[in-house]
Backbone bond lengths (Angstrom), bond angles and torsions (degrees), N, CA, C in turn:
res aa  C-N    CA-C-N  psi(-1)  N-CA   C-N-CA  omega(-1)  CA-C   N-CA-C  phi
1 X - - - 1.458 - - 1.529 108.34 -
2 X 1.714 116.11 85.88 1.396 95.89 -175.93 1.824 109.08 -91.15
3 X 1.377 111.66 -3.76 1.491 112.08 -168.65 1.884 97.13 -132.01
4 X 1.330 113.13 154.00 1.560 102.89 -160.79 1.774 59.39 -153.74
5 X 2.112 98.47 139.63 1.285 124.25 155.46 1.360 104.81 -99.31
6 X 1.621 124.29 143.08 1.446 126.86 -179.42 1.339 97.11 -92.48
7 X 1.494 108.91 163.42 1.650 88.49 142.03 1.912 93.72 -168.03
8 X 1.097 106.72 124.32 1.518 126.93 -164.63 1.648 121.51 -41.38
9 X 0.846 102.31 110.31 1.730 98.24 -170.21 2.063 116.90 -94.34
10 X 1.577 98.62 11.43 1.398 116.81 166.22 1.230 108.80 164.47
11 X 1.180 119.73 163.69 1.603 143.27 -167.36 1.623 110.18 -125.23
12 X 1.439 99.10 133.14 1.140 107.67 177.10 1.595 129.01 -60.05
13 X 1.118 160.84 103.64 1.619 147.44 146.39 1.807 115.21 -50.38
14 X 1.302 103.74 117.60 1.786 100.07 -168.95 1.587 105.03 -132.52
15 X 1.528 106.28 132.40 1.440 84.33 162.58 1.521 131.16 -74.90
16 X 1.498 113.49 8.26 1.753 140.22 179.92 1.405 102.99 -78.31
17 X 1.159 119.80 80.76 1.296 129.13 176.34 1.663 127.73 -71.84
18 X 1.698 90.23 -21.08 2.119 111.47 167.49 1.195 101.31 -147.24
19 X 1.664 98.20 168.89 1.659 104.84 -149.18 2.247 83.75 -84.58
20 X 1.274 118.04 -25.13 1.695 97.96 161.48 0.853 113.47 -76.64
21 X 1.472 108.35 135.77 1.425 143.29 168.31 1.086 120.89 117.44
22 X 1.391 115.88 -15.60 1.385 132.76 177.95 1.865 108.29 -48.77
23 X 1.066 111.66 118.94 1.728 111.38 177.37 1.640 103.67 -64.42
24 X 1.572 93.70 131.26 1.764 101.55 -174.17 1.282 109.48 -89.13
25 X 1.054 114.17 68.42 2.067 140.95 169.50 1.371 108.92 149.21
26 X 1.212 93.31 164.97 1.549 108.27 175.67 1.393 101.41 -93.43
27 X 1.472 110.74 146.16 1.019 141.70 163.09 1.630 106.88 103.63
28 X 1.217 130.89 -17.85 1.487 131.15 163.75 1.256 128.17 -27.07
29 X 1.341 116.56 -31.39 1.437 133.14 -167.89 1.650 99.99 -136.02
30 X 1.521 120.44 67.48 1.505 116.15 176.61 1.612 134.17 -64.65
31 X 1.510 88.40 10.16 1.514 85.68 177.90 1.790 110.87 -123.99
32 X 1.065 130.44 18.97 1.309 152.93 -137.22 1.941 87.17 -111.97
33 X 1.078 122.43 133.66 1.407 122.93 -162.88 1.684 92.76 -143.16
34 X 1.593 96.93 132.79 1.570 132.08 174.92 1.293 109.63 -110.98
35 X 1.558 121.60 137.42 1.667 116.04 149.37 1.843 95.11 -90.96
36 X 1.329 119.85 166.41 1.751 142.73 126.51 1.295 95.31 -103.05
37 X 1.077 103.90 124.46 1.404 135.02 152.08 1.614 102.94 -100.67
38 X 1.115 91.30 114.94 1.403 115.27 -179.51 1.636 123.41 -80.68
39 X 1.136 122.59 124.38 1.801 122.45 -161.45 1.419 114.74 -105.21
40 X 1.048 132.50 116.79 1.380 143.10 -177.24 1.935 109.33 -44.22
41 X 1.678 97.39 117.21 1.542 117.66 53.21 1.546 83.53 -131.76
42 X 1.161 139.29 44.36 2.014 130.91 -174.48 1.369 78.04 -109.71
43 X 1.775 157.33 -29.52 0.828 125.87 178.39 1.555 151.53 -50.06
44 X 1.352 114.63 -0.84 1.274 138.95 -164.04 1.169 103.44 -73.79
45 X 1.328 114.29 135.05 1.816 121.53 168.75 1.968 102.08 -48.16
46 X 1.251 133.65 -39.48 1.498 117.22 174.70 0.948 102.18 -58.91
47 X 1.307 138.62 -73.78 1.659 126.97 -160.43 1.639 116.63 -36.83
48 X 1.248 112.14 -38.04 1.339 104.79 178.12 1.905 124.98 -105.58
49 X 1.946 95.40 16.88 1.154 96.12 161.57 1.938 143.66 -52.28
50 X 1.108 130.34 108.48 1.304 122.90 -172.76 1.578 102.54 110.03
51 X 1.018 118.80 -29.53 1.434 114.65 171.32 1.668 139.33 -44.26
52 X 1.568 89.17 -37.20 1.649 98.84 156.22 1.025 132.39 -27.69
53 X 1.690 111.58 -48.38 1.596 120.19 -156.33 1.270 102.24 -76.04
54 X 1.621 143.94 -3.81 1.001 123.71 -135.89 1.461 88.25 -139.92
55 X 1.320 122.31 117.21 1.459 125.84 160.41 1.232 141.57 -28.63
56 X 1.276 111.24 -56.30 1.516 138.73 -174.60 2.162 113.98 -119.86
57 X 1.125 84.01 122.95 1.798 93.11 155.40 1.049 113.81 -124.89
58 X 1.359 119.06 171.66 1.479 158.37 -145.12 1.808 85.87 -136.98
59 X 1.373 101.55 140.79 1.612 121.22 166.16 1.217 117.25 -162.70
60 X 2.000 97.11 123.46 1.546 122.20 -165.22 1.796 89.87 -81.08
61 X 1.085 128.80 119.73 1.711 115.28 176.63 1.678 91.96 -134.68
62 X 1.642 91.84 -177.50 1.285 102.36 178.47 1.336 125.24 -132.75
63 X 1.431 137.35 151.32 1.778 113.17 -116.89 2.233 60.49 -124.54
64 X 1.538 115.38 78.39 0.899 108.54 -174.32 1.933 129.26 -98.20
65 X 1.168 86.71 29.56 2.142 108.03 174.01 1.768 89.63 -126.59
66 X 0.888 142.85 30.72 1.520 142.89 147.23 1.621 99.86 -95.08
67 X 1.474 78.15 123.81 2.027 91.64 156.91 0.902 108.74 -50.66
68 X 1.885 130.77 150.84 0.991 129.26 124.51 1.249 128.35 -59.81
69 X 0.904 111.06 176.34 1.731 150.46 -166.29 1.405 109.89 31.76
70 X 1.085 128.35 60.29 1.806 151.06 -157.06 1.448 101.31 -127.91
71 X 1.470 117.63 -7.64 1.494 113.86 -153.09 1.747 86.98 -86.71
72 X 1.554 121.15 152.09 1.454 143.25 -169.58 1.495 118.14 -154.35
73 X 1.413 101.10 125.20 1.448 108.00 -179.21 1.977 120.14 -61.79
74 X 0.867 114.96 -0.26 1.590 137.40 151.20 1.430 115.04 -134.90
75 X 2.052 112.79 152.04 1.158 118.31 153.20 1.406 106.33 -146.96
76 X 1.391 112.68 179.28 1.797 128.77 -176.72 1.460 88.60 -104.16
77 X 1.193 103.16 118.51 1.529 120.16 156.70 1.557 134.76 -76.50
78 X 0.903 134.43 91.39 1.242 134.84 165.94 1.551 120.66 16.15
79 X 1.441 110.05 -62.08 1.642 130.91 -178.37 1.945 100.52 -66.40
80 X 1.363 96.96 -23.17 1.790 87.90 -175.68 1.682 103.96 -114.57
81 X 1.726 113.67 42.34 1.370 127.73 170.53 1.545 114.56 60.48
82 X 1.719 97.60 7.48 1.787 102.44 178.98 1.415 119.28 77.41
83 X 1.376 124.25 2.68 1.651 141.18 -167.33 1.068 101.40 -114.45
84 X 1.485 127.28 16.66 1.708 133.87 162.72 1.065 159.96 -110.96
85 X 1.159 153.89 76.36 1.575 119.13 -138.10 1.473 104.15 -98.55
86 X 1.690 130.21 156.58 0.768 147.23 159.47 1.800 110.82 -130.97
87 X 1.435 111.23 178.98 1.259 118.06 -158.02 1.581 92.82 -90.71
88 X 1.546 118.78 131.72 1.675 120.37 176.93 1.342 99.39 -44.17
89 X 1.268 143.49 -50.99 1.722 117.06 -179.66 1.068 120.71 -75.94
90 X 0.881 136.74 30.98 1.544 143.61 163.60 1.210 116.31 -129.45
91 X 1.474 122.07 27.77 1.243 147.93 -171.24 1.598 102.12 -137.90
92 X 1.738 114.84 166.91 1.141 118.96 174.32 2.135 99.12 -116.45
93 X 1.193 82.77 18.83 1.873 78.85 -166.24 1.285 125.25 -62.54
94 X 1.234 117.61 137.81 1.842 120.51 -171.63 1.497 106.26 -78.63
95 X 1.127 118.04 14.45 1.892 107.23 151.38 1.789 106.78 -119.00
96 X 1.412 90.02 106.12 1.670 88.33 171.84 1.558 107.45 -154.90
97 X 1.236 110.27 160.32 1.997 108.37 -170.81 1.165 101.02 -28.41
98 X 1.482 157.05 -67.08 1.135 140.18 -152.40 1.380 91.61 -125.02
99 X 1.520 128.58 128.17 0.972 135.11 178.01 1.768 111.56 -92.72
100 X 1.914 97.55 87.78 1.283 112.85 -170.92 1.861 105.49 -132.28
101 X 1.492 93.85 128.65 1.715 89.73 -177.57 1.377 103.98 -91.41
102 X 1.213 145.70 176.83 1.683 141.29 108.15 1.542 121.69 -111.50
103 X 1.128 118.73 144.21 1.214 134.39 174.96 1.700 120.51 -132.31
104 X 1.529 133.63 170.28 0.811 128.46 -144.47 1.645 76.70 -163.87
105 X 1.656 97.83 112.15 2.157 108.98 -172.47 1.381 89.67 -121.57
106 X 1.524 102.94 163.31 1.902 110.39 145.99 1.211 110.94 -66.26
107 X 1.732 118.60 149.54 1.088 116.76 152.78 1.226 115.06 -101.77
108 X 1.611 126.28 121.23 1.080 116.89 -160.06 1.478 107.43 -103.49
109 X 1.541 128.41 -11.00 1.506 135.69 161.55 1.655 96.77 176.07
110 X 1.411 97.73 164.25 1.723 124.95 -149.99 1.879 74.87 -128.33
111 X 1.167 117.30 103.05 1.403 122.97 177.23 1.856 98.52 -125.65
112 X 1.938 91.10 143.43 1.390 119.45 -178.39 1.826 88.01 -93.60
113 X 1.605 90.02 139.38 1.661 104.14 163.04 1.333 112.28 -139.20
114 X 1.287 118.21 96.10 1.423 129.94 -179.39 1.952 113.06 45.94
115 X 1.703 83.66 54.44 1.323 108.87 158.86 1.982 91.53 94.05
116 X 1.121 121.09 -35.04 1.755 126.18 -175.07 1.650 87.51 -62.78
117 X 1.711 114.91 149.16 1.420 130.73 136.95 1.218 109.29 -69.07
118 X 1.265 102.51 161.13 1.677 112.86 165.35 1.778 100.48 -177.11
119 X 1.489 104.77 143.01 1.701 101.08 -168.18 1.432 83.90 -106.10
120 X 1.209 101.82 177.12 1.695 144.75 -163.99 1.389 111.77 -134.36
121 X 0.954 143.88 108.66 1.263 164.51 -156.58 1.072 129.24 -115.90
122 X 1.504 149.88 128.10 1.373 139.36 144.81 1.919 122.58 -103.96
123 X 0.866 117.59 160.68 1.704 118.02 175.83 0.927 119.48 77.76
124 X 1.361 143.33 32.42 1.174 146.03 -154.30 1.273 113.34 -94.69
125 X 1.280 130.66 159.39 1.503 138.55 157.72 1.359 119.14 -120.25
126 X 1.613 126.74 33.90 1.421 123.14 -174.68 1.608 100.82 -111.69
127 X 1.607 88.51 142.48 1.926 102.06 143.63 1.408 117.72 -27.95
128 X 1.691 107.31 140.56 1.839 96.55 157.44 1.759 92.59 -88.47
129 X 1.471 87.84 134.86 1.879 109.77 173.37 1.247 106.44 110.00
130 X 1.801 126.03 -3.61 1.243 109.52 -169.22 1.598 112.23 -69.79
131 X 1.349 117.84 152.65 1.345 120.63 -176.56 1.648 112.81 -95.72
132 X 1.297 116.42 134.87 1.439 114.26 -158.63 1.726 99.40 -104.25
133 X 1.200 131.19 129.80 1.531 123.67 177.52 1.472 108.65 -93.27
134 X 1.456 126.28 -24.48 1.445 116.96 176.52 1.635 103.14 -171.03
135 X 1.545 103.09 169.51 1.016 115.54 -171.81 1.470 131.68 -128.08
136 X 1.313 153.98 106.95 1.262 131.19 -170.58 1.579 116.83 -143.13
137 X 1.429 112.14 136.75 1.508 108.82 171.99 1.538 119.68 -35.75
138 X 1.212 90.90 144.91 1.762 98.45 173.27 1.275 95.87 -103.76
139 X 1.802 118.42 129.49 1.126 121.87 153.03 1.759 130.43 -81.65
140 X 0.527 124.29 100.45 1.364 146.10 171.32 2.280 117.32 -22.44
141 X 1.267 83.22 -42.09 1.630 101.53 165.52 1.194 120.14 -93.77
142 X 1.416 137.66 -15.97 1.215 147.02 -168.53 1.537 107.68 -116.66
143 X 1.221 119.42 -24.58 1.664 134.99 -169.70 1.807 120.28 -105.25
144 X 0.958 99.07 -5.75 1.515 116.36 -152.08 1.545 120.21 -111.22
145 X 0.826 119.91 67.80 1.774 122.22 -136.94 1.338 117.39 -122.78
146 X 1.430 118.82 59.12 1.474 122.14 -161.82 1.252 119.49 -84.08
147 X 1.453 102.50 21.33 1.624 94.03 144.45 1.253 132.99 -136.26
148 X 1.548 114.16 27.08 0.966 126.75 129.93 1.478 146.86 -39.67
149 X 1.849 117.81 142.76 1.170 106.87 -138.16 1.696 107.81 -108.63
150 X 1.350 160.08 98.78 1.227 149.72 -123.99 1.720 103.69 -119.93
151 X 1.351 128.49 -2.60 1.928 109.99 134.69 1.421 74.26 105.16
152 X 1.211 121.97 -161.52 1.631 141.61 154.22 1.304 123.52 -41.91
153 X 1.451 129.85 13.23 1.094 132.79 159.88 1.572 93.65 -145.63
154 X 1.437 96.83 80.53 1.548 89.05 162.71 1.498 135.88 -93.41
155 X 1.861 92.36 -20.00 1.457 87.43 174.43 1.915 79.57 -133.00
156 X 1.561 84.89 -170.49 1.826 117.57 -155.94 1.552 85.52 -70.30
157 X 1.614 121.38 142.37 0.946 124.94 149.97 1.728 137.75 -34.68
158 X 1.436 156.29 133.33 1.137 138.84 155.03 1.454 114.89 -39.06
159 X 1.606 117.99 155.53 1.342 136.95 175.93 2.065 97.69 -99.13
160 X 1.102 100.36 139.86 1.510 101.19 149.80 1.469 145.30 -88.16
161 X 1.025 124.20 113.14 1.848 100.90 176.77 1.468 130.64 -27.17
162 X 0.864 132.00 140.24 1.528 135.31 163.71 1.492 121.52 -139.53
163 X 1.321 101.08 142.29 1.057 124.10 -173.10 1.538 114.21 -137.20
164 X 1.982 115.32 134.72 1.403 118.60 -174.88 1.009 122.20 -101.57
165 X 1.442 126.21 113.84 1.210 116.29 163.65 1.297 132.58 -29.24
166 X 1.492 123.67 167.40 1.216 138.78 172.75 1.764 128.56 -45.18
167 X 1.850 96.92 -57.14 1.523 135.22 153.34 1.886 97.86 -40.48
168 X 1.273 110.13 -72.35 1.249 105.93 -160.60 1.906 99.12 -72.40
169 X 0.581 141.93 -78.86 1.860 138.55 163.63 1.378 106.45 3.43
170 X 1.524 123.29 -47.21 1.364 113.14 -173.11 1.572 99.54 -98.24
171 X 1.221 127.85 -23.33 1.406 116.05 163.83 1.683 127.64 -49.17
172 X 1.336 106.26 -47.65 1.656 124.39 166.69 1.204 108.20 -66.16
173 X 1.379 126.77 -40.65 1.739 112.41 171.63 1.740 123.35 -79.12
174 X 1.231 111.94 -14.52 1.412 109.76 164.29 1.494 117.01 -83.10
175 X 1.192 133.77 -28.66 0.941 120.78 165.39 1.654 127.71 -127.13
176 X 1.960 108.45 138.62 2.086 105.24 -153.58 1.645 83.98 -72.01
177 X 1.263 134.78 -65.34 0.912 132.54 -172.75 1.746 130.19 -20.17
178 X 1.563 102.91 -53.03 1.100 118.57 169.11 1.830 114.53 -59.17
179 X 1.057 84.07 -56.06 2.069 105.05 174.20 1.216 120.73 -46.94
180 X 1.596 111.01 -38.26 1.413 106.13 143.07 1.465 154.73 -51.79
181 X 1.138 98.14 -17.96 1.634 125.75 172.18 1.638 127.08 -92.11
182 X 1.198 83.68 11.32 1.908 96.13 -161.31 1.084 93.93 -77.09
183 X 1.616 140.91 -50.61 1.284 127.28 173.85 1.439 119.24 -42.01
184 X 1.086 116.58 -50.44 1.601 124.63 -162.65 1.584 104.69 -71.90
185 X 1.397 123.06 -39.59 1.523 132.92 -177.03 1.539 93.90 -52.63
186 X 1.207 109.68 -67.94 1.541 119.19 -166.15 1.462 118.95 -68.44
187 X 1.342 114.62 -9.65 1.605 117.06 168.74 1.607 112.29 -88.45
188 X 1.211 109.57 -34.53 1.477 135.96 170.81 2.326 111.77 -39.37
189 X 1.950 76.67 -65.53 1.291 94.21 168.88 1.762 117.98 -49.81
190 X 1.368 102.30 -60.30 1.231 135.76 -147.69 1.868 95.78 -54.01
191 X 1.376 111.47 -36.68 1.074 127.44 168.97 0.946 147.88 -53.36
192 X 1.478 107.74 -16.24 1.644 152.50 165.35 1.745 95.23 60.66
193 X 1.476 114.98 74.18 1.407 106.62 175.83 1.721 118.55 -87.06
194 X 1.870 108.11 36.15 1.555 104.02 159.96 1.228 113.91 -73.96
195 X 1.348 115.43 -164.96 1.303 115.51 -168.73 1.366 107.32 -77.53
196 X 1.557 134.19 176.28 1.503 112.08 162.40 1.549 130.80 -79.67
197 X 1.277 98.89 -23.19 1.605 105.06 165.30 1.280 106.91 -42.42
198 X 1.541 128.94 -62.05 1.375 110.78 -155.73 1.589 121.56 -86.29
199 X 1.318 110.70 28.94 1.109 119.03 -165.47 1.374 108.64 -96.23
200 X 1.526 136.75 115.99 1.343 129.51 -157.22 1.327 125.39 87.83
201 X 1.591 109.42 -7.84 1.372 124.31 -155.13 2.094 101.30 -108.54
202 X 1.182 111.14 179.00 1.305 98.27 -171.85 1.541 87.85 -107.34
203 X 1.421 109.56 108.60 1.831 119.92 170.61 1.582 110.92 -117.74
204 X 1.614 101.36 108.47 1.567 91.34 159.47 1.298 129.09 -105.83
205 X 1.798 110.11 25.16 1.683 106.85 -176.56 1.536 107.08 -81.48
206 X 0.928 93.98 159.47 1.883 108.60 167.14 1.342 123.75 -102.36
207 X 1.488 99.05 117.07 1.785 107.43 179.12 1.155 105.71 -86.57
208 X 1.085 91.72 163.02 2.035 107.53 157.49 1.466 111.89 -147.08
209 X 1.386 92.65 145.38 1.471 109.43 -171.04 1.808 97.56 -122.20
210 X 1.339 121.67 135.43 0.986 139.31 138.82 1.316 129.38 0.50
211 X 1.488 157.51 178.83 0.897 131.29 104.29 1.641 100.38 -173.30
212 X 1.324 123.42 111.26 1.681 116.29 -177.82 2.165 87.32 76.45
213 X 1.199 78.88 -140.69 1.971 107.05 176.44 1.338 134.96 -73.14
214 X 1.650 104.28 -17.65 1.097 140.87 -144.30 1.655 96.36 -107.14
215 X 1.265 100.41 147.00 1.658 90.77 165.00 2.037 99.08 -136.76
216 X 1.491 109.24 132.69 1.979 106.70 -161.38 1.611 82.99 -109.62
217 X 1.405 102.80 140.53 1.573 128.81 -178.44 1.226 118.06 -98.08
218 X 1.143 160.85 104.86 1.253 162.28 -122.64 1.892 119.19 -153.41
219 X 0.761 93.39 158.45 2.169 101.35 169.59 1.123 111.02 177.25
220 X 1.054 115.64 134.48 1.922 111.46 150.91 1.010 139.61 -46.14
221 X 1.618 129.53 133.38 1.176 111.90 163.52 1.635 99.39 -126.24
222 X 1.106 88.08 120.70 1.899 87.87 -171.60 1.196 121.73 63.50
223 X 1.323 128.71 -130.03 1.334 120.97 164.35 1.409 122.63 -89.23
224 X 1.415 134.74 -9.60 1.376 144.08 118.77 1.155 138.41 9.03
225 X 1.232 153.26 114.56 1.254 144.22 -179.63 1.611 121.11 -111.77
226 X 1.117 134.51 90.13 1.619 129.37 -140.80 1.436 87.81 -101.50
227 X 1.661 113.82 141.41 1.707 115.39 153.14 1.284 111.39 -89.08
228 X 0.983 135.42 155.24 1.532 130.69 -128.68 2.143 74.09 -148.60
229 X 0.649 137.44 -60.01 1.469 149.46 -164.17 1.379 110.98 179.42
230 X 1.692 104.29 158.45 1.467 119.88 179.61 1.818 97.92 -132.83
231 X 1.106 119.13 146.46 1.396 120.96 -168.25 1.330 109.41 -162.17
232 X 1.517 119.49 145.31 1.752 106.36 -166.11 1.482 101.97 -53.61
233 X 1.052 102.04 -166.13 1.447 105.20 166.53 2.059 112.06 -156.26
234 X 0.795 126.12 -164.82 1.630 130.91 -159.73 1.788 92.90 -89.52
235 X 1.091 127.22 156.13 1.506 116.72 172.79 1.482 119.92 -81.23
236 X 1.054 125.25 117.38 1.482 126.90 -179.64 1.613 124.05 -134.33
237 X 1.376 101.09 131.96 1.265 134.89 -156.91 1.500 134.27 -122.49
238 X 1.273 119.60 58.86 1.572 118.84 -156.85 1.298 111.23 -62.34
């Protein structure tokens, strides 16, 4: 088999509407909730028989809002301030010969929708729209390997402080919907998804990150990360 055709056996639902902001691993943000919507013919209540029992999956997807042909036999990683190169497999980077992610989510329930499966998810690190090629339980005894050794990312990144502006305070109190999301905005933030260069560095631009409908405004202040305002934003859909 030197050439393999994919072909997507469900699509992601995300509140990650652009590839910033997206938490760089799964599980960073454990409360952060995905549908798969599952695409015919894998939609069938059998395919996802027995699946219940199992806490955690694994998802083969495809890192499909990356350019092609970007892929490089070195890159600067994020975790090494981007001033490094190491070899693309020894990297987690979304340009590489086959532009294929895996991750490892909660499953938080295997739900019927007018006869379709579709899973429920927590922890995710996908695009909304990403296309998923397969799926499989994570075993827990076989997967789980704490003494194993993790290179230049051996342990979890730091979180930043954050703090909301005024603008953003009355944005979350006018709307419950929105107010519901306040955890997730601020873990999002909290994560500091600028670049790594500017981290430590003196930045006074203002990002924005995505998130649902919404688009959250951001800057540093010191080592601080302030939301500055949250405001709808245009609909976007990769």
């Amino acid at each position: 088999m030197n050439e393999l055709t994919l072909h997507p056996v469900g699509r992601i639902h995300s509140p990650f509407r652009e590839k910033f902001g997206i938490p760089r691993q799964p599980g960073l943000i454990p409360d952060v909730r995905m549908r798969l919507e599952l695409l015919p013919p894998w939609d069938v209540p059998e395919a996802v028989t027995g699946l219940e029992e199992f806490s955690h999956v694994w998802l083969i997807f495809g890192f499909h809002a990356v350019a092609r042909g970007q892929a490089r036999p070195t890159v600067r990683p994020p975790r090494l301030g981007g001033n490094r190169r190491i070899g693309v497999f020894a990297s987690r980077s979304t340009h590489r010969p086959n532009p294929l992610g895996l991750s490892v989510v909660a499953l938080e329930e295997v739900r019927l929708v007018s006869g379709r499966a579709e899973l429920w998810l927590r922890g995710g690190d996908l695009l909304d729209g990403t296309p998923v090629f397969d799926i499989k339980p994570y075993l827990p005894w076989a997967e789980s390997l704490p003494d194993a050794r993790g290179g230049f990312a051996a342990a979890p990144p730091e979180r930043s402080p954050v703090v909301l502006a005024e603008a953003a305070e009355e944005a979350l109190a006018r709307d419950a919907e929105l107010a519901a999301l306040r955890k997730l905005i601020v873990d999002v933030v909290a994560w500091d998804p600028r670049p790594a260069y500017r981290a430590g560095a003196t930045d006074e631009r203002v990002y924005g990150v995505r998130i649902g409908a919404h688009d959250i405004h951001f800057r540093a202040q010191g080592d601080t990360l302030c939301i500055l305002d949250i405001v709808p934003g245009e609909s976007a859909h990769e």
